[in-house]
C-alpha positions in Angstrom: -14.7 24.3 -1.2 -11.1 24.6 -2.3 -8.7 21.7 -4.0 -5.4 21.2 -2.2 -3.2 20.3 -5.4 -0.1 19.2 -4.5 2.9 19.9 -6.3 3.4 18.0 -10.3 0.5 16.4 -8.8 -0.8 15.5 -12.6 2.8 14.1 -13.3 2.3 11.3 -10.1 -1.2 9.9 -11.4 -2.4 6.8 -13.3 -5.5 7.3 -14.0 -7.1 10.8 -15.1 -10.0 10.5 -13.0 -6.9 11.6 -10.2 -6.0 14.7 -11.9 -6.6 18.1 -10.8 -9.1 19.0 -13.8 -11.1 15.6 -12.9 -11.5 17.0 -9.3 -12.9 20.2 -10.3 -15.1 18.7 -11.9 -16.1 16.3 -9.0 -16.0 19.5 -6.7 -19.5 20.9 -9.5 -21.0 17.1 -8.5 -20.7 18.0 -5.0 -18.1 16.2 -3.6 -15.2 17.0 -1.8 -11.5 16.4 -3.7 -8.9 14.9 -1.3 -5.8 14.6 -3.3 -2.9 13.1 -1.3 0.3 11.6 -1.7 2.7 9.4 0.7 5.9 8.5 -1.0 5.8 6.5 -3.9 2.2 6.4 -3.6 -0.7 9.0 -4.8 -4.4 8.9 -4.2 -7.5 11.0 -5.4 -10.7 10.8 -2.7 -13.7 12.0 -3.6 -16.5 12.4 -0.3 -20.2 12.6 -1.3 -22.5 14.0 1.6 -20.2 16.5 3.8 -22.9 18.7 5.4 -26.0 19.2 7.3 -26.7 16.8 10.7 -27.0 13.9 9.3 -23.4 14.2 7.4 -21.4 11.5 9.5 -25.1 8.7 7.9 -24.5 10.1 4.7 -21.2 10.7 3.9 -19.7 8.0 1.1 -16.5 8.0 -0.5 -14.4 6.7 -3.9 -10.8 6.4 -4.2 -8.7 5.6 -6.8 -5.2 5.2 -6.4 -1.2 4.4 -8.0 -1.4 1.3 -6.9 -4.0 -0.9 -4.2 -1.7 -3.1 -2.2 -2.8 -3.6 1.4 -0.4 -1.1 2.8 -1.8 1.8 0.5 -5.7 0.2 1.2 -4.9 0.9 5.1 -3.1 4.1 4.4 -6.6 5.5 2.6 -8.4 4.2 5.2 -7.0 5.7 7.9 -7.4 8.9 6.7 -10.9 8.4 5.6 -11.4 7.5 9.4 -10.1 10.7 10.4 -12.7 12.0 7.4 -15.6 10.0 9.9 -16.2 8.3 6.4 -18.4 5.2 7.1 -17.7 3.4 3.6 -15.1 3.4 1.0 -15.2 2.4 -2.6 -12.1 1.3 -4.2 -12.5 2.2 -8.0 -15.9 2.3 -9.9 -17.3 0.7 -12.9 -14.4 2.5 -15.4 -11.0 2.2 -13.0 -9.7 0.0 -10.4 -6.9 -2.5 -9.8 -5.8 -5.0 -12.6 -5.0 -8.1 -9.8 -7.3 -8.5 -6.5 -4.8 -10.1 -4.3 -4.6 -6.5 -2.4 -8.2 -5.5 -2.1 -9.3 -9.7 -1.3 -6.2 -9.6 1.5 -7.6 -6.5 2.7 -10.8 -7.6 3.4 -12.7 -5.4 1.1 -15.8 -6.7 -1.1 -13.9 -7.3 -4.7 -16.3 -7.3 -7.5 -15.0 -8.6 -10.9 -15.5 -5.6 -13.7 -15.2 -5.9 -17.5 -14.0 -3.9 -20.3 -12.7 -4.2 -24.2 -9.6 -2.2 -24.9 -8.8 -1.7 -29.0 -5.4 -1.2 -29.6 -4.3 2.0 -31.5 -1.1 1.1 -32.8 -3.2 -0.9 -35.4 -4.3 1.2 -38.1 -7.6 2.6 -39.3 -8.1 -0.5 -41.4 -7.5 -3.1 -38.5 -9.6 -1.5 -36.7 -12.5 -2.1 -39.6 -11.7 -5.7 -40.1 -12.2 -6.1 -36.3 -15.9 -4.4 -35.8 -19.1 -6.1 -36.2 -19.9 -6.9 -39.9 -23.0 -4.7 -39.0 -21.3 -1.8 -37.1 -18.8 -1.6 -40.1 -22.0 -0.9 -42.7 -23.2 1.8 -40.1 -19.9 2.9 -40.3 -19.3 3.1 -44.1 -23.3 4.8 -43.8 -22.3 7.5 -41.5 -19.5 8.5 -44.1 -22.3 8.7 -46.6 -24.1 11.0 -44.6 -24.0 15.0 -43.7 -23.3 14.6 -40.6 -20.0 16.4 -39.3 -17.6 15.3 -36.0 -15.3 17.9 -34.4 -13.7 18.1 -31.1 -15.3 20.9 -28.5 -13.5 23.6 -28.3 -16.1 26.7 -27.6 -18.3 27.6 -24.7 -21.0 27.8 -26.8 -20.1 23.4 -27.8 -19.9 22.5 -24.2 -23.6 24.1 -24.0 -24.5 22.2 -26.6 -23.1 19.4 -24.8 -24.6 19.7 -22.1 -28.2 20.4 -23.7 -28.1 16.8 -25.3 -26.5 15.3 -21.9 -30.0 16.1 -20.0 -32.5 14.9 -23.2 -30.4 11.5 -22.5 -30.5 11.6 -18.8 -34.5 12.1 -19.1 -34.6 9.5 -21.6 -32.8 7.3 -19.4 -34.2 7.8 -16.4 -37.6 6.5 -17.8 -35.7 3.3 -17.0 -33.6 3.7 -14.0 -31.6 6.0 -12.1 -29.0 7.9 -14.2 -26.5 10.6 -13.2 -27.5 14.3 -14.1 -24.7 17.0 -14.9 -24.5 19.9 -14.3 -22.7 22.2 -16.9 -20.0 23.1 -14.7 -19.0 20.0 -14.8 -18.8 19.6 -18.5 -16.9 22.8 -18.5 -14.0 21.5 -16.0 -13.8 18.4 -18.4 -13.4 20.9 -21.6 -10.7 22.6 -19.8 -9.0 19.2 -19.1 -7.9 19.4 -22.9 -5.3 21.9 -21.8 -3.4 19.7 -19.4 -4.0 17.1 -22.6 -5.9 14.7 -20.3 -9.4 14.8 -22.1 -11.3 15.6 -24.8 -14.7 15.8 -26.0 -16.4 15.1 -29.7 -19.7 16.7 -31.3 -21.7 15.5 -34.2 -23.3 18.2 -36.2 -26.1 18.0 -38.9 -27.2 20.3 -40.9 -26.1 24.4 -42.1 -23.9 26.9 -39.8 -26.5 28.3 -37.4 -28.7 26.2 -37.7 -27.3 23.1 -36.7 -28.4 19.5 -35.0 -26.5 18.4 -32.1 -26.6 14.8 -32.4 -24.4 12.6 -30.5 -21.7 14.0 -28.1 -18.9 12.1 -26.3 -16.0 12.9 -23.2 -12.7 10.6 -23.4 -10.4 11.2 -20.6 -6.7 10.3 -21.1 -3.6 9.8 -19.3 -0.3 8.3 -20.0 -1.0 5.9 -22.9 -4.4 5.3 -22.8 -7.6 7.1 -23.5 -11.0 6.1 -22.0 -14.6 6.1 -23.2 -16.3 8.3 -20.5 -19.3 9.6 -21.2 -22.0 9.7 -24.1 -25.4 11.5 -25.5 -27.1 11.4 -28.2 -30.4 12.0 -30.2 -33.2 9.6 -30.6 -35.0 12.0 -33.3 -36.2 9.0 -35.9 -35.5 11.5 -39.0 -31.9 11.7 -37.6 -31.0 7.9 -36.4 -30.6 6.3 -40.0 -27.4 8.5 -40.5 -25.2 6.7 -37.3 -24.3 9.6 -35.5 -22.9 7.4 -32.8 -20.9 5.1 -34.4 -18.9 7.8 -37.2 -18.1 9.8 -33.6 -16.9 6.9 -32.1 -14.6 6.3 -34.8 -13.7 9.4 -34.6 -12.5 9.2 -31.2 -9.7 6.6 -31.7 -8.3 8.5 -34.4 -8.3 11.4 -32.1 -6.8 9.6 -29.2 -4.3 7.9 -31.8 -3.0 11.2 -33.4 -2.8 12.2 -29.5 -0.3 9.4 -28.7 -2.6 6.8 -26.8 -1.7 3.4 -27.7 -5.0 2.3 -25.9 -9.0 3.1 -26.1 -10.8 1.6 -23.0 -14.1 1.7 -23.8 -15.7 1.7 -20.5 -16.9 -0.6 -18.4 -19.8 -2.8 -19.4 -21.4 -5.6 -17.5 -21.6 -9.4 -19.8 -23.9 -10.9 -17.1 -26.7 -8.1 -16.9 -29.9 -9.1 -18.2 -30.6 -9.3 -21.6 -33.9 -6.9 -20.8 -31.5 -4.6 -19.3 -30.2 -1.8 -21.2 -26.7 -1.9 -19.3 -26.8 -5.1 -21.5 -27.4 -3.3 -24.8 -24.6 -1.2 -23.9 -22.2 -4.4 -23.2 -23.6 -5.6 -26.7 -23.0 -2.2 -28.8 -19.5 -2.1 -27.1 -18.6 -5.7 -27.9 -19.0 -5.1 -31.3 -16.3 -2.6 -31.8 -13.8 -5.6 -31.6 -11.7 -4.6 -28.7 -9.9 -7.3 -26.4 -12.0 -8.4 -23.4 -9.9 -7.2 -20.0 -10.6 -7.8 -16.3 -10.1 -5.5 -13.7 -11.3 -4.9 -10.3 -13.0 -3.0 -7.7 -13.6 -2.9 -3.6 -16.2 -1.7 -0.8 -14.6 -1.6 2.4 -16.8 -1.1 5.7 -14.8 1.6 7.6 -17.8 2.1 10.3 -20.8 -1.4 10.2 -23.3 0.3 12.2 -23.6 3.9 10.1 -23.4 1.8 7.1 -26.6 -0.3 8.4 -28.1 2.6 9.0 -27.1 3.7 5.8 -29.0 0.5 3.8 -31.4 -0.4 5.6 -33.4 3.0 6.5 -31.4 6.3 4.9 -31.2 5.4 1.5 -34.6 3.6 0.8 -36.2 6.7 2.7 -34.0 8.8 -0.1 -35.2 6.0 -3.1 -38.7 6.7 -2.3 -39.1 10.4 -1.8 -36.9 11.0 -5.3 -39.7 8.6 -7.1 -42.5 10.7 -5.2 -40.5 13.9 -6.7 -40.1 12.8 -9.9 -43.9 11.6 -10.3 -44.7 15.4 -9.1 -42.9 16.5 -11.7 -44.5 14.3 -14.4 
């Protein structure tokens, strides 16, 4: 596949998950980057399931766009329509619209996400007195420690990366279902750094050469505000007690600081999980960084009922069962 990338597309975005870099990193998931622009308006599309003769039951779609008023909504529809795209999401659990009055008059499903935002005009210190009485001693106990953050900037790093990325995904996936990337797409995020719309952080312990990766983390950026994307990290017992996590973490809003964000998203999370599930634990860890609590808000739009039926009710619980029989193979 190729990327159509329209003219100072990168300078007509809102969010970096619309960028060129972002969609070449998509294009490594397997999904095909639309990125499209009507007047005031821009758009990126990404298409899951192009292919093979079942692609008009399979195919799914994301979009994010400038803005989601019900003109743009019908705009994206109509060309995912022309796409023979059955369903459209509208944002994800990171990025979507701050008010629902376009996707609710719209007719799309809205579903109310959460985040915390800290605010990086505050200094280091602020930021301190706001965490978790707890998180700041884990803090003040990474700085104790030998362990060592820097940003990515090698091929050899983005390996390293992406080595500790899949010991998380398996570690995860004891659980539930978790995304698996492939290196590719790590290395289209690195190279994002150039266009100054991500970067990613490393935690080292140990002598030059022979080193232990130990937490890892991607923070896309555009405009003013830098996002908590993605995260790995060691669960070696000899390792935990030096807070890997948290000191790169830290880290990261001085780095998106010294970039000129004003804002740190940190991602969505989810307040009304279960307390047994571990997207819980992750809402928990997150709250305690002290960031404001913001709304925002997401859509599923039905572009074609009876694929998407088919979709539900027989496609994707066939898919659900045979990756559980593949995975217990593989055990």
């Amino acid at each position: 596949m190729s990327i159509n990338i329209p003219s100072k597309w990168n300078d007509r975005i809102t969010e970096a998950v619309q960028s060129a870099g972002y969609a070449m990193a998509m294009e490594s998931m397997d999904y095909q980057p639309l990125l499209i622009e009507e007047r005031s308006n821009a758009a990126a599309v990404y298409i899951r399931g192009r292919g093979g003769l079942l692609e008009r039951f399979k195919m799914r779609a994301t979009a994010y766009l400038n803005d989601y008023t019900i003109d743009s909504l019908k705009w994206i529809t109509d060309i995912l329509k022309q796409e023979h795209v059955p369903i459209a999401r509208f944002g994800d659990t990171m990025f979507g619209a701050d008010d629902p009055s376009g996707l609710e008059a719209f007719g799309a499903d809205v579903v109310k996400r959460y985040s915390f935002v800290t605010d990086l005009t505050l200094d280091e210190d602020a930021w301190l007195a706001g965490m978790n009485k707890n998180l700041r001693r884990d803090y003040r106990k990474s700085l104790r420690s030998d362990v060592r953050v820097h940003e990515i900037l090698t091929a050899e790093d983005v390996k390293n990366y992406f080595d500790l990325s899949n010991v998380t995904t398996q570690r995860v996936r004891k659980e539930k279902y978790y995304t698996q990337y492939p290196l590719e797409f790590f290395q289209a995020i690195a190279a994002m750094k150039s266009s100054d719309q991500a970067f990613m952080l490393l935690a080292k312990t140990g002598e030059e050469g022979n080193e232990d990766v130990l937490a890892g983390g991607i923070f896309v950026m555009n405009g003013k505000k830098a996002l908590y994307y993605h995260g790995c990290s060691t669960r070696d017992r000899k390792h935990m007690p030096k807070q890997a996590p948290t000191l790169l973490l830290f880290n990261a809003l001085v780095h998106a600081k010294a970039r000129g964000c004003t804002h740190f998203d940190w991602g969505g999370v989810d307040p009304n999980a279960s307390k047994e599930d571990s997207v819980y634990r992750i809402y928990r860890y997150k709250k305690r960084w002290g960031g404001e609590p913001v709304e925002f808000y997401t859509g599923e739009y039905t572009v074609s009922e009876p694929v998407v039926w088919l979709q539900e009710k027989i496609l994707i619980p066939a898919y659900s069962k045979w990756s559980v029989m593949k995975q217990a193979r593989r055990n």
